[in-house]
C-alpha positions as a Python dict, from the first residue, in 0.01 Angstrom:
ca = {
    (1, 'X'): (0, 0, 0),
    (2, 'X'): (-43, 311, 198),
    (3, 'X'): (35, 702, 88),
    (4, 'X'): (-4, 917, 254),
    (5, 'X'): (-8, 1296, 138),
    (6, 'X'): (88, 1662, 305),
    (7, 'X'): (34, 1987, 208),
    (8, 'X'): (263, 2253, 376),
    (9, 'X'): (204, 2603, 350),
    (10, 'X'): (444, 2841, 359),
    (11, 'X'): (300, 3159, 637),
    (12, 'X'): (683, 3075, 850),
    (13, 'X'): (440, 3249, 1138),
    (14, 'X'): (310, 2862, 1252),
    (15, 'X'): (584, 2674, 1108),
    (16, 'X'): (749, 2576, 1424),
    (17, 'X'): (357, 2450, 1509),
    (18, 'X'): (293, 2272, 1167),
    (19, 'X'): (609, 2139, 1155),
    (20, 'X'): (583, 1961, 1535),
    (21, 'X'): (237, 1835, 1417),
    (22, 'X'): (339, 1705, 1101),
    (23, 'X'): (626, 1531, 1282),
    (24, 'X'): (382, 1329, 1556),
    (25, 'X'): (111, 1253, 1218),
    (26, 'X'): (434, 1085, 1012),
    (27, 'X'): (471, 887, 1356),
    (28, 'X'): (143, 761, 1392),
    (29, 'X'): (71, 659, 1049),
    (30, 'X'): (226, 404, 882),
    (31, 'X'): (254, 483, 521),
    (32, 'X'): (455, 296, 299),
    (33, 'X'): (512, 590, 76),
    (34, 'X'): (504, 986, 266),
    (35, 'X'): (491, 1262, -10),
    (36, 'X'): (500, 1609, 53),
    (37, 'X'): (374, 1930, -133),
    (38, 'X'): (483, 2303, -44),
    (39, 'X'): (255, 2565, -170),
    (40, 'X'): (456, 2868, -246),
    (41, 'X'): (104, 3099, -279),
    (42, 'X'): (213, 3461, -327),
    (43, 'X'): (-18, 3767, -250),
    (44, 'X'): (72, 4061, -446),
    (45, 'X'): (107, 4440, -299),
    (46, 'X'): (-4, 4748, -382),
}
């Protein structure tokens, strides 16, 4: 069995970029199982 594993960020400044990249990686692997992570860091402000 294959897994494969992604970690996406959320800076929406590369998105559009990440998300086009992500899409062609999904395509040329060939997982039996995808999972996903979004990391929802937050910097506080002073």
């Amino acid at each position: 069995m294959i897994i494969a594993t992604y970690n996406i960020w959320n800076d929406e400044r590369t998105l559009s970029g990440r998300l086009a990249a992500l899409c062609e990686e999904i395509g040329s692997v060939y997982a039996d199982v995808i999972a996903f992570t979004y990391s929802l860091d937050v910097i506080p402000t002073m």
